[in-house]
N, C-alpha and C positions, 0 to 999 in steps of 0.2 A: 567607314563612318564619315558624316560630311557636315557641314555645318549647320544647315538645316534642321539637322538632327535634335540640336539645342535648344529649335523653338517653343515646343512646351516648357519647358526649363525656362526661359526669358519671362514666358506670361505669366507662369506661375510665381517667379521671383518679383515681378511687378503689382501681381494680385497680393500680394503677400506684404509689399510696403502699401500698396491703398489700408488694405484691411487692418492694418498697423495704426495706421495714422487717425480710422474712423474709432476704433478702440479705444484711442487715448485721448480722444476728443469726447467721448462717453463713456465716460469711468465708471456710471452707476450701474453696465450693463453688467461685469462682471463684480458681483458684490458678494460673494461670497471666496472663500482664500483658495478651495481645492478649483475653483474656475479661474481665477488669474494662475493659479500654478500652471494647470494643464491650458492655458493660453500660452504662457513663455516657454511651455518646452514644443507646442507646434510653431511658435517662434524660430526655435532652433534648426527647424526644415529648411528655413534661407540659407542659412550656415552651410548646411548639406548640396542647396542646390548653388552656392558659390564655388563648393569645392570639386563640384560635379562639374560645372565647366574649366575648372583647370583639369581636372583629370581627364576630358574631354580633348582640353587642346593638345595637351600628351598625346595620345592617341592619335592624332587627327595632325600631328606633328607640327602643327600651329606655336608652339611652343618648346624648346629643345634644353632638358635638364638633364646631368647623369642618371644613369639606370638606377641608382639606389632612389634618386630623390624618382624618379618616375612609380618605382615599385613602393614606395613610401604613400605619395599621392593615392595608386590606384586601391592600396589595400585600406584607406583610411575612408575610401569612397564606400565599400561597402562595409564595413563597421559601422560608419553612418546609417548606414543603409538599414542593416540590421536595428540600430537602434532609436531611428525615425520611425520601422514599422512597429515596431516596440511600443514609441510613445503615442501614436497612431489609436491602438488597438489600447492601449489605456487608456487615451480619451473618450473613445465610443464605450468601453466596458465602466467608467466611472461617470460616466451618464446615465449609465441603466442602473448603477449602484445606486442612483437618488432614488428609483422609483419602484425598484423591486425588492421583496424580503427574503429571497434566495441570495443570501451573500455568500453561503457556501463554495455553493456553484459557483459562482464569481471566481472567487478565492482559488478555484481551482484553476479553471480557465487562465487566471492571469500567471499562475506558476507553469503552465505549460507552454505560455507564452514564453515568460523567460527561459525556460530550454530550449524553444528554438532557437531563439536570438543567440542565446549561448554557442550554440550548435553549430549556428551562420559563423558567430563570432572565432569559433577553433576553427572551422574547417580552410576560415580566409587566410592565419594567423599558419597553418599549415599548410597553405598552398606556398608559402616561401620557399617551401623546400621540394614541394610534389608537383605545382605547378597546373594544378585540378583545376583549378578557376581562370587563371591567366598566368599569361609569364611574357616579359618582353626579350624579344629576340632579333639579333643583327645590330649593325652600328646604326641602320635607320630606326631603330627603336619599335621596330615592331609590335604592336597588341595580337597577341595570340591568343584566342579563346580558348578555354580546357573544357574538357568532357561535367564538369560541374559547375562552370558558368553561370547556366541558369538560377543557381542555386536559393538567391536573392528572392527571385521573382517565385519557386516554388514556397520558399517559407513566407515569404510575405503573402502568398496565394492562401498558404494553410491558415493564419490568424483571419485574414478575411472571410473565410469559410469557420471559422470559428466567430466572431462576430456576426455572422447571417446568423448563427444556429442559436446563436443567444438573443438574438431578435425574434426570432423565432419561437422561443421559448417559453422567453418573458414577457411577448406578446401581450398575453391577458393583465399585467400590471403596469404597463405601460401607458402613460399617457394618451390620450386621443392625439391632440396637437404635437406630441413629439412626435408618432407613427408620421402623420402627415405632413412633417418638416425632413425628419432625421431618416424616417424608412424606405425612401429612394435614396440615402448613400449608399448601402450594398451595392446597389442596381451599381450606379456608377462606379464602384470604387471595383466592381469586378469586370464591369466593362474595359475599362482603362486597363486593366492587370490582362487581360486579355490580350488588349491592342499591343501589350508591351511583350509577350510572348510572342506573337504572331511578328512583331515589329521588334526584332531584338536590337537592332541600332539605337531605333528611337529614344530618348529620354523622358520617362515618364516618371519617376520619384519622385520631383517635386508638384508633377500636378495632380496624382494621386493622392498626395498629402494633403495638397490642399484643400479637395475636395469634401475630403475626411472634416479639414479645421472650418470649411465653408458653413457647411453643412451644421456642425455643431453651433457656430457661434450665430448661425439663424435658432438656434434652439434657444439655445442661452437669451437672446436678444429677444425673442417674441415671450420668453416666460419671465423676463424683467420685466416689460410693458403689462405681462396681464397677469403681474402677483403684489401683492400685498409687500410693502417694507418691510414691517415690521413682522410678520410671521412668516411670509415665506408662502403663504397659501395663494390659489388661484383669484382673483376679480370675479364678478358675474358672467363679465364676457367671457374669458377664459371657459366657467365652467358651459354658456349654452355653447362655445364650441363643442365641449367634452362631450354633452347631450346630442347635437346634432350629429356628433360620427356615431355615438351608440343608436339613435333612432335612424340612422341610412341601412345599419346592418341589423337593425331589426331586434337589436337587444331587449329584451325586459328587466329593467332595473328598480332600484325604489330612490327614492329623492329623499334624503331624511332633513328638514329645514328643524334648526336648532337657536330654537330665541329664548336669549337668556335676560329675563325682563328685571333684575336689581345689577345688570353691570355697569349701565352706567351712575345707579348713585353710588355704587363700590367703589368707581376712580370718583367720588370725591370725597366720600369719607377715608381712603384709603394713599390718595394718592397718586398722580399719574404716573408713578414709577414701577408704583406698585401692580397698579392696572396694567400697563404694559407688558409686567412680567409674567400677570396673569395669565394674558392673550398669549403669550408662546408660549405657556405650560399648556394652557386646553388646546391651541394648535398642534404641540408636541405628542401630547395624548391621542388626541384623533387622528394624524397621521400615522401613528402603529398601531393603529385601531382594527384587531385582527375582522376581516373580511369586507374591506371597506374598498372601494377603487379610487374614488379622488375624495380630498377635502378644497373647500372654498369658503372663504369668507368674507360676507358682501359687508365690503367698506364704509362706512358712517352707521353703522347698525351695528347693534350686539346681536348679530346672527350668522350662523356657521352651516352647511351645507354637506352634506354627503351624499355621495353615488356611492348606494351600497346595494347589497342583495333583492330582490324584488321580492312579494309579500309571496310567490309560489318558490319559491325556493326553499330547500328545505333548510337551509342557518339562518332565514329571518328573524322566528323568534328569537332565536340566542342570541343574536345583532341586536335585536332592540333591546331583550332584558341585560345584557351587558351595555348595550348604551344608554338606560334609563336606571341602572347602576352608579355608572360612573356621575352622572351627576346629581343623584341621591345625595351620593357621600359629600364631608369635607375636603374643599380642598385648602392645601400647606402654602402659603406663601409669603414670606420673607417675615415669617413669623408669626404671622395672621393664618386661623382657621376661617373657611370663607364658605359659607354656603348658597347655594344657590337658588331661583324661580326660574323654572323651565318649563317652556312650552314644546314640545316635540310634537312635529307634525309627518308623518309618511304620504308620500304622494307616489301612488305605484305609475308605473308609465312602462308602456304605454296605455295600460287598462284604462287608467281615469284619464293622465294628459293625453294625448292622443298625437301630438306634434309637438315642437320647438313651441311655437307660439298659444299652446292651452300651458305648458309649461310656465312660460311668461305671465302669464293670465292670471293662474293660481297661485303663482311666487308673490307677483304683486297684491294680490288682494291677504295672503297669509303674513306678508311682511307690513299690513299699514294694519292690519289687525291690534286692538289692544290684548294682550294678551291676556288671558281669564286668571282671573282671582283664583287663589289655590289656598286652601287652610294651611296653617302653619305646621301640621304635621304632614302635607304632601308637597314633595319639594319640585315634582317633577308628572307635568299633563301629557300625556303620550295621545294623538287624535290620527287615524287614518280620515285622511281623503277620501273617500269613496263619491260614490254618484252622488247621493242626495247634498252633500259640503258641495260638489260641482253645482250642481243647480240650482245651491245659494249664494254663488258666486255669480253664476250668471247670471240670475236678480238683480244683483249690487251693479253688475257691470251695463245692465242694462236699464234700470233706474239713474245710474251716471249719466247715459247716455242721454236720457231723455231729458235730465237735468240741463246739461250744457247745450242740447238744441234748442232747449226749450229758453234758456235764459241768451244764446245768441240771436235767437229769433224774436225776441221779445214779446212769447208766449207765455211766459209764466202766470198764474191766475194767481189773484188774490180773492179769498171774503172776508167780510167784515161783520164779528160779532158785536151786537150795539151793548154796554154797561147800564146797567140799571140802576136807581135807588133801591132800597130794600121796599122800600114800599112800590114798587113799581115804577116808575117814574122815571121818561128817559130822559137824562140829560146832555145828551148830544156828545158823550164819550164815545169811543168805539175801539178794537184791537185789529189790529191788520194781520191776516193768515193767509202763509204762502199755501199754495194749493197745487201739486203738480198732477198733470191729466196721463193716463196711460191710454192709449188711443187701441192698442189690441186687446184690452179689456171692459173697456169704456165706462171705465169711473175712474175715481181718484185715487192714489196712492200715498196712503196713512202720512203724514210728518212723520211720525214715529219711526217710520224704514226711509226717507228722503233725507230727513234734517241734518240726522248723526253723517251720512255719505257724505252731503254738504259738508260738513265740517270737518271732516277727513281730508276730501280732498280741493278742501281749499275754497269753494263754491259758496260758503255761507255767507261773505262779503258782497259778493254779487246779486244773491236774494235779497239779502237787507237793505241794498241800494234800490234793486228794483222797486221792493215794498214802500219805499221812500216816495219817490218820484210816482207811482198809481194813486199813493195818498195822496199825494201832493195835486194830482191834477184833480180829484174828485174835491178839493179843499178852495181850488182855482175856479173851479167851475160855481162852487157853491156862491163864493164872493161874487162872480162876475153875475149870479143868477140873481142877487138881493137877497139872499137866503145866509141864515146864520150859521158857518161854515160849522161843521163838527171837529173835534180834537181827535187825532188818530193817534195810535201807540203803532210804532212799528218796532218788532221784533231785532235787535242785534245780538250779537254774539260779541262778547267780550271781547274775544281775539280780533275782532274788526279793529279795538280801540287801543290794541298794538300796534298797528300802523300809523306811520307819522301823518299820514294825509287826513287822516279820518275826520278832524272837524272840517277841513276845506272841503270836502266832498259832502256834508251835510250842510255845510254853508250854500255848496254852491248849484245844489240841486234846490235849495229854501229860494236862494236868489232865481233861478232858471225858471223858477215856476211862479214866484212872485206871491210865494204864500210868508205871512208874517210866521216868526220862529212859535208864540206860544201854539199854534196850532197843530203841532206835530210833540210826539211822544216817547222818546225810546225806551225800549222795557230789554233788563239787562237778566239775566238767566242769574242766581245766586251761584248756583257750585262752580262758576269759572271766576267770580271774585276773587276769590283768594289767589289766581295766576298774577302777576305783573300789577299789583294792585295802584303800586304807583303812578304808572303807566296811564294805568284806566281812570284812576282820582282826574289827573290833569287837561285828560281829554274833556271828562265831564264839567267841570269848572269851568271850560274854556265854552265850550256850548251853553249850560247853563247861563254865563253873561249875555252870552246872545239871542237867549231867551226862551232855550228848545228844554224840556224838563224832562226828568228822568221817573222810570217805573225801575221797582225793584219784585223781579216775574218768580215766579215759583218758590216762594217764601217757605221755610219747611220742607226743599225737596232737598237743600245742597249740604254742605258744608262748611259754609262762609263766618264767619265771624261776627259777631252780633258788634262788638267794641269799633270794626271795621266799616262797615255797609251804614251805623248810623251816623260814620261822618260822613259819608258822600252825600252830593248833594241830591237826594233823590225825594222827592214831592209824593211817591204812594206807593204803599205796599200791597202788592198781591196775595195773598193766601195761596200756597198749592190746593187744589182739590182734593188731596191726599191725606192734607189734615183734615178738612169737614168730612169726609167719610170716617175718620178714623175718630173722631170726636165724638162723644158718649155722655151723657152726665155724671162729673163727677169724677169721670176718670182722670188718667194723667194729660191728655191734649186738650178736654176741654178746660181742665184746671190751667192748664200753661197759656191759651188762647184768653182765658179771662185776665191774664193775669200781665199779658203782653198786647191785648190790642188797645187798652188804655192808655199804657205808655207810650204806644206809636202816638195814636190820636194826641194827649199832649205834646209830642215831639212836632207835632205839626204834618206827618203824615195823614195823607187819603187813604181809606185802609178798602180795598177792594177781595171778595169771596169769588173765587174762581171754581168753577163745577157746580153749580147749583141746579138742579134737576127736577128737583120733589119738594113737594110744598113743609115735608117735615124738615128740608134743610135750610128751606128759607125763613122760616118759624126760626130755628136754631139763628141763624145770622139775624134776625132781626131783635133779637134781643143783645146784640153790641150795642146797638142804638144807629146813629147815623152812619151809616155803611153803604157801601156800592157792590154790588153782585155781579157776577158776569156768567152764564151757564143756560143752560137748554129750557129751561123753567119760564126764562121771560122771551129768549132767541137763539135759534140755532146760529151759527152763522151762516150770512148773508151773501149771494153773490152780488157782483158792484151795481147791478141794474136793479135789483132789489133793494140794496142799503141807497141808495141815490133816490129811489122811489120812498124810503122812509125818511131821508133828508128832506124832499120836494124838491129835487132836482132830474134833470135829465141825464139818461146813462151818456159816459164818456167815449 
């Protein structure tokens, strides 16, 4: 034996103070107690690989102690020995204990373990006397190897060949990202037990060990960064890795996406303690969720995820009707009965996704979804995905698409529908309507499928602006032409008047284009009043001084507060179309329309009829008396070269 012989032994006692040092520099990687545990006792392999180089320099005669303390030394070496591959094979086997429901099996496996170790442990403990393993001999202190020598490296061989099989085993419950972290340490850890056979001088314990401890705490480390604090579940990322090892190997699975649409007013009528406690109980629940593979839970959302059986499998049904069970019921917590609104969604894959990224695709469009109104005797909407849910997603997504070309490119079209008196008579009102073009069908594509997308994702800010600035130049033109500019109403969204900017950017698009403020309109949607109402009061106020006036749009369609909406400052109310179709003599809307457009009118309200079509509805609205109509009966809406031609100006 030579000294050489020690150099794995050196690296691995140096990898082992880095690896030390990075660990308690990031404490939050092992956050759970059974992972620092089984951290401090691979810990204790330095121990082993110190005492290995004394018992080394024994041997190697580097070193000269009496025979007892020599035989002392070499028999403590493999005790160690024994019970570093001990704590070895407990770390890879209480790794798989997180992820599999065969604990039996486990349980066994790890009582066989300890017989070996036992086993190593008597047969070292009786080589004192028999001398099967070593014995030192002559006053040079000779190391003698015994006919059982190897005996280490055979039992340490069996428990690694018993970890491959349990790898092997529990395959199907095991993580994606563990496989692809932890499933080449067999590779190596038999490798290495190899070289150590074939190389019996060599020293290879402590960097077999390590491998083993390397190996894990990449495990431990990559499923800290992509889990959840508080429950322990995977991130998004996490789960498209999970997704993308099953769609390499071709699996088919189902995607169960689980939005629970009253949790978050739950943590505030409940409490965030209590909400918290929540989220690990339904986490708790769905990870022993029998025939499930992974749980995830996308973070800032009440939604929870599962790779379970695929819709051709035959335990589907019984996964869904026990999963649309379990949140039917009450659940207990901290002394609250808590019921739930659930939206469950199946998304088979690869049938409908077809990759990672249709994946993606339909997560995000199911996730910004509001989730459908359920009567109070159904607690829980169960919808597969199928094709036709795909190819109204591809709609949405392709409707997006055109949206933000369209408003980067500064293509978005407006018309303009002109206001009427009831008696006909235009008085140079008009409404501004966004208008998006689809060019592979070549006409227009409703508001009605564009608006709500806008305002989903964010884009209704930027139409509003746009519709701003086209008024505004056809408002510029009109003055520059001698002609008596028209008033425009441009369309916002309430939520625009949650941003703090919002009056500067109406200011300073009024100022850019050098149109005076009363010449511009904004007309606010009623059923988003009631959000942030203070919010929206202050903006308005702050514009109105400046001289820009407000419309109050779709009167009758929302849910706003009548004590609320008649303090803002708004100059005219719209009628929805909703009510004059629904309006009758006599009935209950026309009684309420008589009984409410007087009191606007004395309030000082402009009272405007929106949908007017047929000359029997104009008859009805003109018996309010002085009224303004807006609908098909006097003008469809106008494109800008057209409304510009009924101003007496020239298209812009």
């Amino acid at each position: 034996m030579l000294i050489y012989h020690l150099i794995p032994e050196a690296i691995a006692l140096l990898l082992y103070f880095i690896t030390t040092i990075y660990v308690l520099g990031e404490k939050e990687i092992l956050r759970r107690s059974d992972q620092k545990r089984f951290f401090r006792v691979s810990l204790l392999t330095s121990l082993s690989i110190i005492e290995n180089f004394f018992a080394s320099f024994l041997v190697m005669g580097v070193l000269i102690f009496p025979v007892p303390v020599n035989y002392a030394m070499q028999t403590i070496y493999f005790i160690l020995i024994f019970l570093l591959e001990t704590a070895m094979f407990d770390l890879i086997m209480g790794t798989v204990r997180m992820y599999t429901p065969n604990q039996r099996r486990l349980d066994v496996e790890k009582v066989v373990a300890r017989v070996i170790a036992v086993v190593g442990i008597l047969f070292i403990l009786i080589n004192l006397r028999t001398g099967w393993i070593f014995s030192i001999r002559g006053p040079n202190q000779n190391y003698v190897r015994g006919v059982l020598n190897p005996i280490s490296a055979v039992l340490g061989s069996l428990m690694i060949i018993m970890a491959v099989s349990c790898f092997l085993f529990e395959r199907a419950y095991l993580p994606p990202q563990f496989m692809r972290i932890t499933g080449y340490m067999p590779f190596f850890a038999i490798l290495l037990m190899v070289y150590q056979l074939i190389f019996k001088n060599m020293q290879m314990t402590g960097m077999i060990s390590f491998v083993v401890t390397f190996f894990w705490l990449l495990n431990i480390s990559s499923d800290t960064m992509l889990t959840d604090n508080l429950t322990g579940l995977g991130n998004r990322k996490l789960m498209m890795s999970s997704l993308s090892y099953f769609y390499d190997r071709h699996t088919e699975l189902g995607l169960y996406v689980i939005n629970i649409s009253n949790l978050t007013k739950l943590s505030a009528d409940l409490g965030m303690r209590t909400y918290d406690n929540l989220l690990v109980d339904i986490s708790t629940k769905l990870t022993t969720f029998s025939g499930m593979k992974q749980v995830f839970r996308m973070v800032g959302k009440d939604i929870f995820v599962i790779i379970g059986p695929a819709p051709s499998d035959g335990s589907c049904n019984s996964f869904c009707g026990r999963l649309i069970d379990l949140f039917s019921d009450l659940w207990h917590i901290d002394g609250s009965d808590i019921g739930f609104k659930t939206e469950i969604t199946l998304i088979p894959c690869p049938v409908v996704a077809a990759d990672i990224d249709e994946v993606n695709f339909i997560l995000n469009y199911i996730m910004s979804m509001n989730v459908a109104k359920m009567s109070e005797s159904k607690n829980v909407n169960f919808t597969i995905c199928d094709l036709k849910m795909k190819e109204r997603i591809n709609r949405k997504e392709y409707v997006l698409q055109l949206l933000n070309e369209s408003l980067d490119n500064g293509k978005m079209r407006f018309n303009f529908q002109p206001i009427y008196r009831s008696n006909g008579e235009y008085y140079g009102y008009a409404e501004c309507l966004a208008r998006l073009w689809d060019p592979k069908l070549g006409k227009y594509i409703p508001p009605s499928e564009f608006i709500p997308i806008a305002e989903k994702e964010g884009l209704i800010g930027a139409i509003g602006r746009a519709g701003l600035e086209y008024s505004c130049k056809i408002i510029r033109n009109a003055i520059k032409s001698g002609v008596t500019p028209p008033t425009i109403s441009v369309n916002f969204s309430a939520r625009q008047f949650y941003s703090k900017n919002v009056v500067a950017v109406v200011l300073d698009v009024l100022q850019q284009y050098e149109v005076p403020a009363q010449y511009i309109k904004i007309e606010i949607t009623e059923s988003y009043l009631i959000e942030n109402y203070d919010v929206v009061k202050r903006a308005m106020v702050q514009l109105v001084e400046s001289g820009v006036g407000f419309y109050l749009d779709d009167f009758g369609s929302g849910y706003a507060s009548i004590s609320k909406y008649v303090n803002l400052p708004f100059e005219c109310i719209k009628f929805d179309h909703s009510m004059l179709m629904s309006a009758r003599p006599n009935n209950k809307t026309d009684i309420f329309l008589r009984a409410i457009v007087p009191c606007f009118k004395d309030l000082g309200f402009r009272i405007i009829f929106e949908g007017v079509e047929k000359s029997d509805s104009l008859s009805y609205v003109n018996s309010f008396g002085n009224v303004f109509v807006q609908g098909y009966y006097f003008s469809v809406p106008l494109k800008s070269a057209d409304f510009c031609s009924l101003i007496g100006i020239g298209e812009i």
